[in-house]
N, C-alpha and C positions, 0 to 999 in steps of 0.2 A: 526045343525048349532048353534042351541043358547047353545045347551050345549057346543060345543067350548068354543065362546066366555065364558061362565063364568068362564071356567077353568083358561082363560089369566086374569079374575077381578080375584079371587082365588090367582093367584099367584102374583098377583101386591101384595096385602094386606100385603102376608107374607115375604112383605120386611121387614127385620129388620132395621131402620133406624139407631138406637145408635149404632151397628155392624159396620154399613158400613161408618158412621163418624169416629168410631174410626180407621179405616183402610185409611181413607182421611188421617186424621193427623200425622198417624206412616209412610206414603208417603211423605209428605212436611216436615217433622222434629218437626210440631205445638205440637206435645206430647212431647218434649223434651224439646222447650224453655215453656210451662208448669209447669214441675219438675224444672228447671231452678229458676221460676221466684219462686217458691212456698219455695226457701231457700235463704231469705233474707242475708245470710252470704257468698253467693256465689258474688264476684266484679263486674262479667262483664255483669249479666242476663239482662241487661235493655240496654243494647248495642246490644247483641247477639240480642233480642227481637224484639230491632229496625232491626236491619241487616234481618232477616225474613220476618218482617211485608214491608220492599225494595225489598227486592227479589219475594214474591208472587204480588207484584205493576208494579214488572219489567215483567212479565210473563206475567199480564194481561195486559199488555200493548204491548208486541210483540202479542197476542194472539187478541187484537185489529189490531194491524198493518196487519197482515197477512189479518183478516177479508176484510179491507180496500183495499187491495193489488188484492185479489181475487175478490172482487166489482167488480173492475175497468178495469181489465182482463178480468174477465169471462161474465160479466153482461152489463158492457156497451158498446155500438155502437163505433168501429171506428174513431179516427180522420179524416176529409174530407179534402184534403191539396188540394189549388187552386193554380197553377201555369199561371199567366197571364204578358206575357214580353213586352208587348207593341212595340215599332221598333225594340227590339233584337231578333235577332236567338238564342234559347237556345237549351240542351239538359239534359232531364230528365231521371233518373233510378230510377226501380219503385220499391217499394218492391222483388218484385218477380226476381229482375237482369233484366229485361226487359228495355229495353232504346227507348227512345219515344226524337228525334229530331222537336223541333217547329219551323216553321215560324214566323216570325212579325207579329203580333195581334195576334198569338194563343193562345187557354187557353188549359190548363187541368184541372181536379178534378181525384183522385182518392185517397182511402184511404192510412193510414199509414202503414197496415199492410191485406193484403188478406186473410180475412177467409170463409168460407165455401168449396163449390164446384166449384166454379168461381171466375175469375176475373174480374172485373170493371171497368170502367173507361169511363170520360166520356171527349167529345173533340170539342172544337170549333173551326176552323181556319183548318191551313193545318198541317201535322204532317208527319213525318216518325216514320215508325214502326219496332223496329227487338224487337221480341218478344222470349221469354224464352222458350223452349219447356218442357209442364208440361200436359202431358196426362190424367190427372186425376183432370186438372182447366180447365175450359174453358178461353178463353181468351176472353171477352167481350166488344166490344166499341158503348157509344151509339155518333151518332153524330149530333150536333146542337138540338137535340130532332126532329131528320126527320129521322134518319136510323142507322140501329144496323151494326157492322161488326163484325163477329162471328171467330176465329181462335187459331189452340191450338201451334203452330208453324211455324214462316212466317217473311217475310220484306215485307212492303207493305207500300204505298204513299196513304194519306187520304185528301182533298181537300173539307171544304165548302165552301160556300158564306155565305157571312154577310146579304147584303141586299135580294139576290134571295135565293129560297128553292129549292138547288142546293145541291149533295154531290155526288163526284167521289171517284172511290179506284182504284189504279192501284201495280197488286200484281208482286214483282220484284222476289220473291221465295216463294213456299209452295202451298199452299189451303187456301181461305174463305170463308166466307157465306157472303152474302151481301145481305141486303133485308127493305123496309121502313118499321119501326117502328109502323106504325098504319095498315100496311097490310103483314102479315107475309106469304101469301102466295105467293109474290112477291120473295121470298128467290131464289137468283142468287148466285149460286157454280163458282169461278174463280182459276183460276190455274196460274203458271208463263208467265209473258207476256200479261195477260188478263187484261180488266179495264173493269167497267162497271161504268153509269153516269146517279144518281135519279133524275128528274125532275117530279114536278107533279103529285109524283106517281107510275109513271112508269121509270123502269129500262132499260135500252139498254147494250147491252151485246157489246163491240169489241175490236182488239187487240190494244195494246198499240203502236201506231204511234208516239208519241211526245217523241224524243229523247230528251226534256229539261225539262222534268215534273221532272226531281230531279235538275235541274241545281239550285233551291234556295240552296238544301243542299251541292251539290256537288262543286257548284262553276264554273263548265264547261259549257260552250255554243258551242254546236257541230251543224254544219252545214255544209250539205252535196247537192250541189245544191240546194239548199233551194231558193222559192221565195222572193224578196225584202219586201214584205207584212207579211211574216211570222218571217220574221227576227227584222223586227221591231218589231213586236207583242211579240216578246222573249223579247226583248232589253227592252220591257216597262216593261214588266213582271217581269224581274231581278234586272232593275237598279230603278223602279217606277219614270218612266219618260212617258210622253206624247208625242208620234210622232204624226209628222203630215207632210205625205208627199204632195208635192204642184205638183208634175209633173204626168202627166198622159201617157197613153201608157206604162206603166213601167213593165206589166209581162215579158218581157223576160230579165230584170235584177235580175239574179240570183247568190247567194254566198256560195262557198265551204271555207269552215275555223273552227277551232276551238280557243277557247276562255277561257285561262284555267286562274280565278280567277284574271282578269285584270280589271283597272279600267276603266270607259266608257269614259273617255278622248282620252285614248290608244285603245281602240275597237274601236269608230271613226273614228279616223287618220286610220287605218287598211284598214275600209269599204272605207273612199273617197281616197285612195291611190288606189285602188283594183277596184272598182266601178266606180270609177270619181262621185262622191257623195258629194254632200257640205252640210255641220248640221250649224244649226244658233240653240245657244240657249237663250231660255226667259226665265226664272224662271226655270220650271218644265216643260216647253214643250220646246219640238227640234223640226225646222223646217228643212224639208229635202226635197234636191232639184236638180237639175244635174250641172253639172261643163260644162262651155260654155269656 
């Protein structure tokens, strides 16, 4: 072993250093503006000389840029880009072609650019998801920092709360993993049609019964025999309005209709036309009442 090594000090020594300078210089042209400069009766050697001494300037200088270039690329972390819309509906495309629709107060974070073997992103509020199919990323979402949703190709509905440590997922095509963050063994597998909803901890697995869990994005309010109670709980839900109904006895008022992207002036008139229903409104809340 040590005798290796000394062969590799051996042959350092028998570098020739004046050889291999002069083989630098006969590369760069530095031996020629040399002879150049060494016949004073030559016009232009101190121009040529300068023109040289700018070119090996310029070299070192793209040969900085690049170094610079490669930093920055290779070496440093990600841009982290926050997307926060406050009352607007917006719709994001991620790197990856992936398109992520928000609700009103949602946020995102996710990088500029995905690298490793996953991808990231992180989400507050409620969201729709149609995500890029990439078999060899994961698709990763953490949400509120209470629960991870795992998937490599999918459309799927993502729902926190702000104030409760609440987070549903309701998958409308594909497969994902859905499981809280600080208990990975909680990890619930959901398929099309499936929703599952973390409270506390614990996860509950059932199929998707609320035919208006997309109406923020879709626009449509579908109601099919629906009770009076659940139709206002939509109504508040979409329009962010506060009902409050004042008459009792009212389960067997029930509403078949659809509602495609109307304002709730015109929903209204609809329901007390249909219902005999009369809406008083105050501010932010609608009082709701029977037609005598």
């Amino acid at each position: 072993m040590i005798s290796d090594l000394s062969k590799g000090f051996t042959a350092y020594q028998s570098i020739d250093k004046t050889e291999d300078w002069l083989k630098v210089k006969e590369r760069i042209g530095f031996e020629e503006v040399e002879e150049e400069n060494s016949d004073p009766a030559k016009p232009n050697s101190a121009g040529k000389s300068r023109s040289m001494i700018l070119r090996i300037a310029a070299a070192m200088v793209m040969l900085l840029s690049i170094g610079l270039l490669a930093k920055q690329f290779l070496f440093t972390s990600p841009e982290i880009i926050l997307i926060s819309n406050g009352d607007l509906k917006q719709e994001v495309e991620l790197p990856d072609g992936s398109k992520v629709f928000l609700n009103k107060q949602a946020e995102l974070q996710y990088p500029e650019k995905f690298r490793g073997k996953s991808r990231e992103v992180s989400l507050t509020g409620e969201a729709y998801f149609e995500v890029a199919e990439n078999p060899e990323k994961l698709f990763r979402i953490q949400v509120s920092n209470r629960a991870i949703v795992e998937v490599l190709g999918t459309r799927f509905n993502i729902r926190s709360g702000f104030e409760d440590a609440s987070v549903g997922v309701s998958v409308i095509n594909g497969k994902v993993a859905f499981y809280s963050q600080e208990a990975a063994e909680t990890r619930t597998i959901l398929v099309k049609d499936e929703g599952a909803f973390l409270h506390n901890g614990i996860i509950s697995k059932n199929q998707t019964e609320n035919k208006n869990f997309l109406s923020w994005k879709t626009g449509i309010l579908y109601f099919e025999d629906e009770s009076i109670d659940n139709v206002l709980s939509a109504l508040s839900k979409y329009y962010d309005k506060v009902f409050k109904l004042n008459e009792t006895g009212t389960e067997d008022i029930r509403l078949t209709s659809t509602f495609d992207n109307q304002e709730l002036e015109s929903v209204l008139e609809e329901i007390e036309l249909v219902l005999g229903l009369d809406f008083s409104a105050s501010g932010d809340t609608i009082e709701v009442s029977k037609s005598y």
